[in-house]
PDB file of N, H, CA, C and O in Angstrom:
ATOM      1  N   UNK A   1       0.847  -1.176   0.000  1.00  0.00           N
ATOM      2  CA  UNK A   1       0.000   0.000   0.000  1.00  0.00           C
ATOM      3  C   UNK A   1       0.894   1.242   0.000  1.00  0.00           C
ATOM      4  O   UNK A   1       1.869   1.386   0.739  1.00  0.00           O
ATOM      5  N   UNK A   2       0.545   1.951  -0.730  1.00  0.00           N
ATOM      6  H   UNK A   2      -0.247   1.834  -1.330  1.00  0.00           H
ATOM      7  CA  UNK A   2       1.673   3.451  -0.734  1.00  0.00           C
ATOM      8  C   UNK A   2       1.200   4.276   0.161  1.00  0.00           C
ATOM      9  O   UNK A   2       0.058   4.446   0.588  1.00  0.00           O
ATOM     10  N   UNK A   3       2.279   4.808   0.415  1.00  0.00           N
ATOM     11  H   UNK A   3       3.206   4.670   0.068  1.00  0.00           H
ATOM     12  CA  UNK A   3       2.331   5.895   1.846  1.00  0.00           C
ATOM     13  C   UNK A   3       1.095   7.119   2.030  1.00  0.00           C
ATOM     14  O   UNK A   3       0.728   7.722   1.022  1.00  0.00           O
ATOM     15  N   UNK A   4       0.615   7.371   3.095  1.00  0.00           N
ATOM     16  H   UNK A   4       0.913   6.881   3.914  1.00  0.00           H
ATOM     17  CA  UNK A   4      -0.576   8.223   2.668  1.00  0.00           C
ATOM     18  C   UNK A   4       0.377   9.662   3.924  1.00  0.00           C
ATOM     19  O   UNK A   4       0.665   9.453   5.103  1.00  0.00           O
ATOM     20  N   UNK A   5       0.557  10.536   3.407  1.00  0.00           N
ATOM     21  H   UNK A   5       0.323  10.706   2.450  1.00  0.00           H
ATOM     22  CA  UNK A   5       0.776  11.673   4.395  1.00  0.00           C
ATOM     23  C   UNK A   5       0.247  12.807   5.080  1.00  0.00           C
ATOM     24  O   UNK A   5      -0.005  13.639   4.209  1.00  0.00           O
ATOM     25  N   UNK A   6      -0.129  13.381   6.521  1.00  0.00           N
ATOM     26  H   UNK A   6       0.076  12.704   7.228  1.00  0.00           H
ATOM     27  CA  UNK A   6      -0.902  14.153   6.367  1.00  0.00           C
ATOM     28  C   UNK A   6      -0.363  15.651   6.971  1.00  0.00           C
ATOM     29  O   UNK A   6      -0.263  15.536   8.192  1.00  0.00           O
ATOM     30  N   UNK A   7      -0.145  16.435   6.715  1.00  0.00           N
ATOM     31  H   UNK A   7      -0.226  16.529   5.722  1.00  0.00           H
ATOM     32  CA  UNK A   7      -0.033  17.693   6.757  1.00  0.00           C
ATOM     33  C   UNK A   7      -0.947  18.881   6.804  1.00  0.00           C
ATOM     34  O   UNK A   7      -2.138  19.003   6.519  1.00  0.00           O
ATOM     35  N   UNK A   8      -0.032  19.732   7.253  1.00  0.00           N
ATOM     36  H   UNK A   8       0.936  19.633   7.485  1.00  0.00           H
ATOM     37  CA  UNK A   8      -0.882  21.429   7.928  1.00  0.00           C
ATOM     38  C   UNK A   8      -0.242  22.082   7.096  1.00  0.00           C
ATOM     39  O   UNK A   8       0.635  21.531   6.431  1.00  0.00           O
ATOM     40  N   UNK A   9      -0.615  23.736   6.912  1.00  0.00           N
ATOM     41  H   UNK A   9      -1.328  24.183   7.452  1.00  0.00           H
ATOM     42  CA  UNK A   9       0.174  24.668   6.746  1.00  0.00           C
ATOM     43  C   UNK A   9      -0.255  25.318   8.340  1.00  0.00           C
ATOM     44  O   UNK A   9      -1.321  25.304   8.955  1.00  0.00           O
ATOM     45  N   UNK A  10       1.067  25.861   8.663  1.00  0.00           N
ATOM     46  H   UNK A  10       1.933  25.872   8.163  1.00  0.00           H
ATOM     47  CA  UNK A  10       1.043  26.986   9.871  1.00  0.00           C
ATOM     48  C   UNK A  10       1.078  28.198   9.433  1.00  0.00           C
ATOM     49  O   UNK A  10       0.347  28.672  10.302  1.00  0.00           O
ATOM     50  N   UNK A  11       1.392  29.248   8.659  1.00  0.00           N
ATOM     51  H   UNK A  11       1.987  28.863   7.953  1.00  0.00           H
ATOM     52  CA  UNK A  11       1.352  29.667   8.038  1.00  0.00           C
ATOM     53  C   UNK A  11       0.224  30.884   8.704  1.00  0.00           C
ATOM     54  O   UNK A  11      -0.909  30.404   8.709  1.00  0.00           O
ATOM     55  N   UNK A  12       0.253  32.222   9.222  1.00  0.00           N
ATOM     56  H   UNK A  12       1.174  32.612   9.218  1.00  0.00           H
ATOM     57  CA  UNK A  12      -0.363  32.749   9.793  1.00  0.00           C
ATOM     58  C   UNK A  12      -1.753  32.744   8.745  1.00  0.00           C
ATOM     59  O   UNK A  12      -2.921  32.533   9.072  1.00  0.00           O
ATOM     60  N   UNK A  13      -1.205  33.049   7.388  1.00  0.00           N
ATOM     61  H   UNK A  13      -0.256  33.221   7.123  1.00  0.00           H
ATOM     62  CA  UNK A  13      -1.902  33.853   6.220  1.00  0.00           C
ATOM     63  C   UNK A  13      -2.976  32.875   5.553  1.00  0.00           C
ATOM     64  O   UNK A  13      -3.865  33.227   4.777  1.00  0.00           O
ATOM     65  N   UNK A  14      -2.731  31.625   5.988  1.00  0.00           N
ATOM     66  H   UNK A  14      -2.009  31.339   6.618  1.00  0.00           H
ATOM     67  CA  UNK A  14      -3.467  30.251   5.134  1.00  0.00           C
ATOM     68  C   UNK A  14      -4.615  29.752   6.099  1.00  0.00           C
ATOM     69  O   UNK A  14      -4.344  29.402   7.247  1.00  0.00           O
ATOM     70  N   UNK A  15      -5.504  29.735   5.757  1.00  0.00           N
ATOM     71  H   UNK A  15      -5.724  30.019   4.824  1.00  0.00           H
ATOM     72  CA  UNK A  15      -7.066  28.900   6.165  1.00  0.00           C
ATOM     73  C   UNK A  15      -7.001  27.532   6.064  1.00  0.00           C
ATOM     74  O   UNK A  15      -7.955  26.869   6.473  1.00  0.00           O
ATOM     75  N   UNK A  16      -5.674  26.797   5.410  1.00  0.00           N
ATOM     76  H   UNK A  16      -4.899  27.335   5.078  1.00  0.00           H
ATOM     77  CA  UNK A  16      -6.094  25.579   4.903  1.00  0.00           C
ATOM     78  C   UNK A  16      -6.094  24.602   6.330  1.00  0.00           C
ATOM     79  O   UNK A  16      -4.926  24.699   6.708  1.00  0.00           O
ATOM     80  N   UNK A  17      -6.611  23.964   7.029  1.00  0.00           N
ATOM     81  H   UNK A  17      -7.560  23.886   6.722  1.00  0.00           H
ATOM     82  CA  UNK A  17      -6.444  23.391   8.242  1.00  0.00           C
ATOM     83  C   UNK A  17      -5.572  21.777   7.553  1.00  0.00           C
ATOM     84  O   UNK A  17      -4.343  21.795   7.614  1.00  0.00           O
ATOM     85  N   UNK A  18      -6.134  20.714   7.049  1.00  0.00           N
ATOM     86  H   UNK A  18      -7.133  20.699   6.999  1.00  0.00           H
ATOM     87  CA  UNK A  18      -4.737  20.164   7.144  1.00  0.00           C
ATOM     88  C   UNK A  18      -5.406  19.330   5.578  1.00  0.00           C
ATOM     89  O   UNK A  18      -6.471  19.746   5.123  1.00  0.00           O
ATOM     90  N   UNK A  19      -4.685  18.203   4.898  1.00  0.00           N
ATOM     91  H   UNK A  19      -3.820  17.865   5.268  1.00  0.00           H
ATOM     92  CA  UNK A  19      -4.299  17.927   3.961  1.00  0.00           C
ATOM     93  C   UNK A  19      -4.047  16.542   3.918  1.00  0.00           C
ATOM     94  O   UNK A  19      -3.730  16.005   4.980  1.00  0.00           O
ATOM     95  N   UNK A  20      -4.161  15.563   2.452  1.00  0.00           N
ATOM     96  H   UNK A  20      -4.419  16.000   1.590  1.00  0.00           H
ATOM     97  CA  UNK A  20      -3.697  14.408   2.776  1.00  0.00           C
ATOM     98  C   UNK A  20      -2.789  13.912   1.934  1.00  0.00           C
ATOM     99  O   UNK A  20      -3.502  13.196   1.230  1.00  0.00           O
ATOM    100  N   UNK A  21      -1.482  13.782   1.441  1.00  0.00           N
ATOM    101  H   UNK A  21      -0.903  14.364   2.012  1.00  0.00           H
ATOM    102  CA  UNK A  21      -1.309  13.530   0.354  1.00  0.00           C
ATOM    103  C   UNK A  21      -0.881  12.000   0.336  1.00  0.00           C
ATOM    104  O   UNK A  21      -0.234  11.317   1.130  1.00  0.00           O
ATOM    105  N   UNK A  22      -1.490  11.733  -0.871  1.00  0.00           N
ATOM    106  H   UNK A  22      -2.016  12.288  -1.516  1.00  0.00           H
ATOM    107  CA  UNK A  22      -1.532   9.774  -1.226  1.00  0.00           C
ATOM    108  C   UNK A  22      -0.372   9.427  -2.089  1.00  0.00           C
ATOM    109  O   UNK A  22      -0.453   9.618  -3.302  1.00  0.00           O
ATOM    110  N   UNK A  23       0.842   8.867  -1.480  1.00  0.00           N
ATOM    111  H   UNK A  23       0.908   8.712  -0.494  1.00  0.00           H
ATOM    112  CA  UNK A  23       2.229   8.660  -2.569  1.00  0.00           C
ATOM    113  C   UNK A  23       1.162   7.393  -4.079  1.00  0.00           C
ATOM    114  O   UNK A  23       0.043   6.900  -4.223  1.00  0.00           O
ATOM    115  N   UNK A  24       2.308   7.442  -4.716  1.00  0.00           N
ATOM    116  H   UNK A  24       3.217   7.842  -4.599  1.00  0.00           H
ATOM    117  CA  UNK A  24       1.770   6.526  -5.491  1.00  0.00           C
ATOM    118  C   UNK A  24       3.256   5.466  -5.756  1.00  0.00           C
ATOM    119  O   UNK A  24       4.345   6.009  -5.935  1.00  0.00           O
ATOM    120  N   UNK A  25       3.111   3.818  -5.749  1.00  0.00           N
ATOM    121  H   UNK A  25       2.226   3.376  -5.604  1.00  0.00           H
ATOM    122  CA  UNK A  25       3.643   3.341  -5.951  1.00  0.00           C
ATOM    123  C   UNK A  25       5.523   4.032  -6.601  1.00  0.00           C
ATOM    124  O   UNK A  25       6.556   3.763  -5.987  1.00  0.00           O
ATOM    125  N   UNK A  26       5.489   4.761  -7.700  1.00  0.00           N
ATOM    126  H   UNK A  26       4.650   4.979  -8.198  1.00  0.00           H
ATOM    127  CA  UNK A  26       6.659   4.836  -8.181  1.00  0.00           C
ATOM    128  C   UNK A  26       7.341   6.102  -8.113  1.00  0.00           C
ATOM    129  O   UNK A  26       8.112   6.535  -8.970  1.00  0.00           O
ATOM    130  N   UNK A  27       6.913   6.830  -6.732  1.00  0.00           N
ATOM    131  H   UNK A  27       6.287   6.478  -6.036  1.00  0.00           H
ATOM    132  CA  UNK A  27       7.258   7.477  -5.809  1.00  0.00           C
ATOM    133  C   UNK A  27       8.659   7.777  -5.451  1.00  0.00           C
ATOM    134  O   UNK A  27       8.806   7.440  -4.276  1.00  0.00           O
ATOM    135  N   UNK A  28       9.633   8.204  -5.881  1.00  0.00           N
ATOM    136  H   UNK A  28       9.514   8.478  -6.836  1.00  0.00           H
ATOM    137  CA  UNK A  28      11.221   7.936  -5.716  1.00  0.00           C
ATOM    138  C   UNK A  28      10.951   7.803  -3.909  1.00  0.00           C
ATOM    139  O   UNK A  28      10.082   8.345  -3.226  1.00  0.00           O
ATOM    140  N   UNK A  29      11.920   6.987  -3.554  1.00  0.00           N
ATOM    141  H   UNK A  29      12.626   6.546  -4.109  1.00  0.00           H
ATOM    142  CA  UNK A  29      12.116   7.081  -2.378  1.00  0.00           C
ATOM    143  C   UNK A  29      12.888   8.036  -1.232  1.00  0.00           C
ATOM    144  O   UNK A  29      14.093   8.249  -1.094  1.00  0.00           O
ATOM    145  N   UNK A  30      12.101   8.375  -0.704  1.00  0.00           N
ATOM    146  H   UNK A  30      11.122   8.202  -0.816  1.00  0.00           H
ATOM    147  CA  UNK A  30      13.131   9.367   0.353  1.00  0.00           C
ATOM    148  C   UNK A  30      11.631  10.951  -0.066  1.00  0.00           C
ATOM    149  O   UNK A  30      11.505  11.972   0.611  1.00  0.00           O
ATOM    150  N   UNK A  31      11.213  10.766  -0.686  1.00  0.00           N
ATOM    151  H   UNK A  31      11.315   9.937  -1.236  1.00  0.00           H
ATOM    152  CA  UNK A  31      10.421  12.253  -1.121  1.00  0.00           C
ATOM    153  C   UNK A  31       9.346  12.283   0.097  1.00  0.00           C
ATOM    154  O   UNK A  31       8.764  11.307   0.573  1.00  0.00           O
ATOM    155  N   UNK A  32       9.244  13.440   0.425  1.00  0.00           N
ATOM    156  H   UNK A  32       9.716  14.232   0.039  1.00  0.00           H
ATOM    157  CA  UNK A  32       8.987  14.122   1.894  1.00  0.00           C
ATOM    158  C   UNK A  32       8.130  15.012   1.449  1.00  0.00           C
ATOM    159  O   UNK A  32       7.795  15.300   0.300  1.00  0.00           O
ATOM    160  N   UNK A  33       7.680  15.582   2.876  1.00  0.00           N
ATOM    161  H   UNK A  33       7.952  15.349   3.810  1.00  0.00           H
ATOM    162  CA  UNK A  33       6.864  17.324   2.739  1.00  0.00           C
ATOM    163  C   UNK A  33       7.612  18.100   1.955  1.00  0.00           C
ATOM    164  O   UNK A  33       7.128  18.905   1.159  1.00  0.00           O
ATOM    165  N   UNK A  34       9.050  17.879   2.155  1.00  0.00           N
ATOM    166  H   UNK A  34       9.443  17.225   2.801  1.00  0.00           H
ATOM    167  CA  UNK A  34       9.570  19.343   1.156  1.00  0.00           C
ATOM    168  C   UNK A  34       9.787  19.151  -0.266  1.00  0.00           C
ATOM    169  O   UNK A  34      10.454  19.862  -1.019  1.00  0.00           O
ATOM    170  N   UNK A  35       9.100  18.037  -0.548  1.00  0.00           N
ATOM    171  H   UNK A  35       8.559  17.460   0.064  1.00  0.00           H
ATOM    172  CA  UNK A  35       8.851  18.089  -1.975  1.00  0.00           C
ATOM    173  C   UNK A  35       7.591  18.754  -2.314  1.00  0.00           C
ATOM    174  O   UNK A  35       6.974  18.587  -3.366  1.00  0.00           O
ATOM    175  N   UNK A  36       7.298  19.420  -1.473  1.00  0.00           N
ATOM    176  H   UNK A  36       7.799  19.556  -0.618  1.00  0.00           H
ATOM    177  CA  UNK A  36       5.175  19.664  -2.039  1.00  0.00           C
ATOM    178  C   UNK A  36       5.274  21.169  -1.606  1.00  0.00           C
ATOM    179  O   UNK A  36       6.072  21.540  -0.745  1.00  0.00           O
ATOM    180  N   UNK A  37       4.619  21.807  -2.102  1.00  0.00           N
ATOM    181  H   UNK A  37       3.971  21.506  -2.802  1.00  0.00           H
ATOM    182  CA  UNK A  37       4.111  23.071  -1.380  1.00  0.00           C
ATOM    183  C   UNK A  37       2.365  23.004  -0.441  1.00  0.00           C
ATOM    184  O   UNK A  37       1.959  21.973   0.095  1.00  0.00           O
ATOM    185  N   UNK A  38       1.948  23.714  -0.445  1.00  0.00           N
ATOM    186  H   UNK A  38       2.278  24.552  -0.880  1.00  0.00           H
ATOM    187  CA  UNK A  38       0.796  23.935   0.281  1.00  0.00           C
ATOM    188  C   UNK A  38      -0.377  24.007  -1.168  1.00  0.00           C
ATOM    189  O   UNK A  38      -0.056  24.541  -2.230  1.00  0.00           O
ATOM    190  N   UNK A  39      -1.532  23.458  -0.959  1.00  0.00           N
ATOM    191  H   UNK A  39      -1.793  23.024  -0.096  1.00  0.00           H
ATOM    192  CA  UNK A  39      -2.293  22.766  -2.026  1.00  0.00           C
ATOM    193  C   UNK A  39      -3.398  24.404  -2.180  1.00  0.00           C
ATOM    194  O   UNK A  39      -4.015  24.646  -3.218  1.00  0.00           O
ATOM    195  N   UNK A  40      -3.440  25.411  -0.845  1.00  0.00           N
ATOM    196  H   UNK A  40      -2.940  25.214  -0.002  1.00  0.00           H
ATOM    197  CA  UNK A  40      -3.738  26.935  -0.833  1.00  0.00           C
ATOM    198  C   UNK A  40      -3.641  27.690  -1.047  1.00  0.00           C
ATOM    199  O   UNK A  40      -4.288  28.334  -1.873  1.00  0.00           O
ATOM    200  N   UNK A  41      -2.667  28.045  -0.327  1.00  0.00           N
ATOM    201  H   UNK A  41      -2.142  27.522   0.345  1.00  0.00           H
ATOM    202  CA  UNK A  41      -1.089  29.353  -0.216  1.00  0.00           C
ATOM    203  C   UNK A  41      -0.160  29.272  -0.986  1.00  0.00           C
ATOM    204  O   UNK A  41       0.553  30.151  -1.472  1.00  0.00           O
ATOM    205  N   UNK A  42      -0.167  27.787  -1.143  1.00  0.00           N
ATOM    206  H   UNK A  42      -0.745  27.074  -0.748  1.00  0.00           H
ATOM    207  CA  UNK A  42       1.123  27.970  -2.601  1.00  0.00           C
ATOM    208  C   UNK A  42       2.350  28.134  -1.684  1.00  0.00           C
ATOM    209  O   UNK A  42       3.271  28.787  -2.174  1.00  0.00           O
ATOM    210  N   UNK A  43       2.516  27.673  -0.483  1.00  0.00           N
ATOM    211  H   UNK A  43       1.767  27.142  -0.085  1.00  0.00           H
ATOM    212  CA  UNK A  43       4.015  28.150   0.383  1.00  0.00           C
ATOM    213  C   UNK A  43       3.798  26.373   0.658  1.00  0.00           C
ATOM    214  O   UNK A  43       2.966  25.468   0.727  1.00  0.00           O
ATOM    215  N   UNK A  44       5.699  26.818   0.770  1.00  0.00           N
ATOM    216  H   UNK A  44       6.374  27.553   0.714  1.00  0.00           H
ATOM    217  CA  UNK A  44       6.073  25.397   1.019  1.00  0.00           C
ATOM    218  C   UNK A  44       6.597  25.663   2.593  1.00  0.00           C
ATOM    219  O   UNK A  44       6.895  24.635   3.201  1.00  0.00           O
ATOM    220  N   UNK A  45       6.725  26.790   3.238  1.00  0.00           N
ATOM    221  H   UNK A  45       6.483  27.625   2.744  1.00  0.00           H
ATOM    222  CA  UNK A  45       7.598  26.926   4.381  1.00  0.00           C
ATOM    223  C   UNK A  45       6.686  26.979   5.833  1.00  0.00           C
ATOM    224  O   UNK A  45       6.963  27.314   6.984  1.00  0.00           O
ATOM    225  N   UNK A  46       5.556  26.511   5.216  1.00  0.00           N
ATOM    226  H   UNK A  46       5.331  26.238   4.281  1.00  0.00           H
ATOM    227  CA  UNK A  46       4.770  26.452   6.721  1.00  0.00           C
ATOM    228  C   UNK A  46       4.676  24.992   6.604  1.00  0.00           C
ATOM    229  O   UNK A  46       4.723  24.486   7.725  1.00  0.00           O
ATOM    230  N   UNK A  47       4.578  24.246   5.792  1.00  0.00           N
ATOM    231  H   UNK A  47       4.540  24.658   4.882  1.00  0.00           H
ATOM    232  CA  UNK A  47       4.169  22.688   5.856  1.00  0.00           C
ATOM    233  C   UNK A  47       4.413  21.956   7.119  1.00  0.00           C
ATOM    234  O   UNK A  47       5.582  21.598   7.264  1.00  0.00           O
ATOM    235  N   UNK A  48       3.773  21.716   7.858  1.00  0.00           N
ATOM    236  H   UNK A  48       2.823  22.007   7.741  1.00  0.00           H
ATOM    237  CA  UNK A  48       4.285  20.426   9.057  1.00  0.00           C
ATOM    238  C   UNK A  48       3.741  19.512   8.593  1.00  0.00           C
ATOM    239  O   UNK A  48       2.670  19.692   8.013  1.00  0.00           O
ATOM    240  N   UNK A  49       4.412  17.993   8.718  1.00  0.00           N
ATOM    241  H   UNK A  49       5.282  17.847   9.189  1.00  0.00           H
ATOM    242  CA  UNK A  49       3.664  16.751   9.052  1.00  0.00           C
ATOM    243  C   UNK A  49       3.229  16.254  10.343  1.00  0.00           C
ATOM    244  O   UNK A  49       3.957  16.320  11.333  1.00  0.00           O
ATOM    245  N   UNK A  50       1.689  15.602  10.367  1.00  0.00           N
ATOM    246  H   UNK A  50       1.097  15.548   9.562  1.00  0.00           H
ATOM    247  CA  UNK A  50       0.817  15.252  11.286  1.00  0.00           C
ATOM    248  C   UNK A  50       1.084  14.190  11.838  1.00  0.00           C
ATOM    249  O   UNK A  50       0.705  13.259  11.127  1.00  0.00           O
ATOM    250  N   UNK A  51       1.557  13.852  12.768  1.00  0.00           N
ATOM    251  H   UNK A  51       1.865  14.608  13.345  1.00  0.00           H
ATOM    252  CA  UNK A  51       2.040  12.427  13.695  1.00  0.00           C
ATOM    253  C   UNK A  51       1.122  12.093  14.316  1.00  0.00           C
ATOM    254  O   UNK A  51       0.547  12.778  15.162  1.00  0.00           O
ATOM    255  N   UNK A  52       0.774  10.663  13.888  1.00  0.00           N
ATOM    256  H   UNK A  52       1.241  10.106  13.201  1.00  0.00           H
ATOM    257  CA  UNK A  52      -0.455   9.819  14.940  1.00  0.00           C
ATOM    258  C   UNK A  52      -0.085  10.069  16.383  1.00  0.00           C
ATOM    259  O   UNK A  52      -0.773   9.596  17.287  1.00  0.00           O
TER     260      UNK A  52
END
């Protein structure tokens, strides 16, 4: 099953509360939040990931 990730922006300026992104199988390995920006704001520098 490919990796499912979930993320915030903190970001004073962004409404977006949080996010899910679904890897897909051929996914290089090692690719993280700081491959993505914010799916809102368009900023990549507020991104946190959400820990169970």
């Amino acid at each position: 099953m490919p990796k499912t990730l979930e993320a915030v922006c903190t970001r004073d300026d962004c409404d977006l509360d949080m996010f899910e992104l679904h890897y897909t199988y051929d996914m290089p390995d090692g690719t993280g939040l700081e491959a993505f920006t914010c799916p809102y704001c368009g900023n990549a520098d507020g991104l946190e990931e959400l820990t169970p």
